[in-house]
N, C-alpha and C positions, 0 to 999 in steps of 0.2 A: 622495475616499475613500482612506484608508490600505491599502495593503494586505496580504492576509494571505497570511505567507511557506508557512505549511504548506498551504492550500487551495491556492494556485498552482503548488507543490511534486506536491502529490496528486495533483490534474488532468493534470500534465501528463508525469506518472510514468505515468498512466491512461492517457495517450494511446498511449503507449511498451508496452505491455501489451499493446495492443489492437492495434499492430503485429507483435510478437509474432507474440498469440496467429493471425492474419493469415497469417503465415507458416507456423507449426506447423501448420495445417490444411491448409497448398497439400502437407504431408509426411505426409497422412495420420495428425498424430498430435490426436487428439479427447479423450482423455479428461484425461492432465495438462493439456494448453492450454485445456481450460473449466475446470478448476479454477483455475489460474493466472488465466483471465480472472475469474474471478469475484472471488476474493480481490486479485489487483490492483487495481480498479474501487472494488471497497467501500470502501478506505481513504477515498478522495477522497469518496465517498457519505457517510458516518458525519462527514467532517470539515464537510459541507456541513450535514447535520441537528443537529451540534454546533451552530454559529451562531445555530440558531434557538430553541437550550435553554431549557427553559421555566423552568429554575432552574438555580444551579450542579452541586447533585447531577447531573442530566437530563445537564448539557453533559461533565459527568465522564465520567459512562456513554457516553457517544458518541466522545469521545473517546481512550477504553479500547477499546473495541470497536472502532475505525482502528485502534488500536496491535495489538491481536489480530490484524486481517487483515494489518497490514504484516507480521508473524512470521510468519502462515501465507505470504506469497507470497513471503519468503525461504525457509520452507521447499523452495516448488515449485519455484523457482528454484536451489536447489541440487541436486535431484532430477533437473530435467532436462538441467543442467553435468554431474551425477554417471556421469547414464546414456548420457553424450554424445548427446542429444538437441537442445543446441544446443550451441556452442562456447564454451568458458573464458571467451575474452575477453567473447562478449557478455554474459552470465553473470554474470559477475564484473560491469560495469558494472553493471546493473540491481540484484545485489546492493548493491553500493556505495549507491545512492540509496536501495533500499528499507531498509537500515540505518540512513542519514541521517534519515530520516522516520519511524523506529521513534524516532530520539533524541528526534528533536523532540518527537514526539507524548507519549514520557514523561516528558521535563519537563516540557509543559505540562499532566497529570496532577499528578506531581508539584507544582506548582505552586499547580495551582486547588485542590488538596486542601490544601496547605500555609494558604491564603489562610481557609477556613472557620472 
């Protein structure tokens, strides 16, 4: 089976979140690190209910709604760089990837929209 670069991408961007978020709670901080867990997680969520699209419209919407939560979880990720809640460099990392799979994700919008 071929495999697919943005679900393996997501997963394991998910994992990285969930380390994270892991961390931010051993520092007492609960309310940005559930938001961040949540919206980091969903991408990979939404990329998975994508695949199983009951039509291309359906796979659209699921995969617009990943693209939604990757920009919400650079927003959180900037948020907690900004208020030095965690450090630039990590920050910046995680940003970098959640970027990367913002791309992806809108091209392949772009794409399957293109294709109808």
């Amino acid at each position: 089976m071929k495999e697919n670069l943005i679900q393996q991408k997501s997963y394991d961007f998910a994992l990285k979140i969930i380390a994270l978020y892991r961390n931010l709670v051993k520092t007492n901080e609960f309310v940005l690190s559930k938001q961040l867990l949540r919206s980091g997680t969903s991408i990979g969520a939404n990329v998975s209910e994508a695949q199983a699209g009951q039509s291309r419209a359906d796979f659209v919407s699921k995969i617009s709604i990943a693209s939604k939560e990757a920009r919400e979880t650079c927003y959180w990720l900037r948020l907690l760089r900004d208020s030095n809640t965690i450090s630039k460099s990590e920050a910046d990392l995680l940003l970098s990837e959640a970027e990367s799979i913002v791309n992806i994700l809108t091209s392949i919008v772009k794409t399957s929209t293109l294709k109808r």
